[in-house]
C-alpha positions as CSV (number, residue, x, y, z in Angstrom):
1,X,-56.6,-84.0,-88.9
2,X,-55.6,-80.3,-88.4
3,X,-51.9,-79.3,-88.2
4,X,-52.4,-76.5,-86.6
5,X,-53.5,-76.5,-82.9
6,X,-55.1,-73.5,-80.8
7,X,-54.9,-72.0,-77.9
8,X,-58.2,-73.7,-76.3
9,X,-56.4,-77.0,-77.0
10,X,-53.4,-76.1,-76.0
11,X,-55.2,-74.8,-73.0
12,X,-57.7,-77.8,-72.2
13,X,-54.4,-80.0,-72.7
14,X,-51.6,-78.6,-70.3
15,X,-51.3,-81.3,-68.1
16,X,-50.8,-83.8,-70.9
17,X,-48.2,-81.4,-72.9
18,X,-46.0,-81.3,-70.2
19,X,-46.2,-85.0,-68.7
20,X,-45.6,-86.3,-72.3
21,X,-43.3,-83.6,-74.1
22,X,-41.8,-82.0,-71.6
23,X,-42.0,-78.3,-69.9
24,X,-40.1,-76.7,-72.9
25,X,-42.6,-78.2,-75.4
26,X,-45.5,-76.6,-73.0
27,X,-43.0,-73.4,-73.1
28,X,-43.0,-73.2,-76.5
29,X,-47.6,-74.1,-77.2
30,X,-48.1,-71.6,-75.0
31,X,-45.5,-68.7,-76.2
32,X,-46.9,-69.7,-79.8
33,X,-50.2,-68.6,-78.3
34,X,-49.6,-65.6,-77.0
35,X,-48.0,-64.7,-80.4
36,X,-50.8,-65.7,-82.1
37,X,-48.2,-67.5,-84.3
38,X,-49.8,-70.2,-86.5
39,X,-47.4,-73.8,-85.7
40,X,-48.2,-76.9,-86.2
41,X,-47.3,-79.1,-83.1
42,X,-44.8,-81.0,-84.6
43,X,-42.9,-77.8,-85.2
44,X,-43.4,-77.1,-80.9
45,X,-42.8,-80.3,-79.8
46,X,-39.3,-80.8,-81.9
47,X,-37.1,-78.3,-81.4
48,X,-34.9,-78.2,-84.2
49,X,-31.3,-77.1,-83.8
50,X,-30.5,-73.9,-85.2
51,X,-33.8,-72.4,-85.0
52,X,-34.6,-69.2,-84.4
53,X,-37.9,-69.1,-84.2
């Protein structure tokens, strides 16, 4: 398993992001994209409180 997902996943997978985690997780895959930040999608689909990233 990879811990790190990419933006063709995240891309191929929308529809699915948002119907099971919710618009902000989908906010969050796709801004991680287009930073070209490396996340695993644990770390986008939880946000945790106090985080600044």
């Amino acid at each position: 398993m990879r811990g790190v997902i990419t933006g063709r996943e995240v891309m191929s997978n929308l529809w699915l992001v948002w119907r099971e985690f919710g618009f902000g997780c989908l906010c969050r895959c796709l801004w991680a994209c287009v930073l070209d930040r490396r996340a695993t999608f644990l770390e986008l689909a939880i946000k945790i409180a106090g985080s600044e990233s």
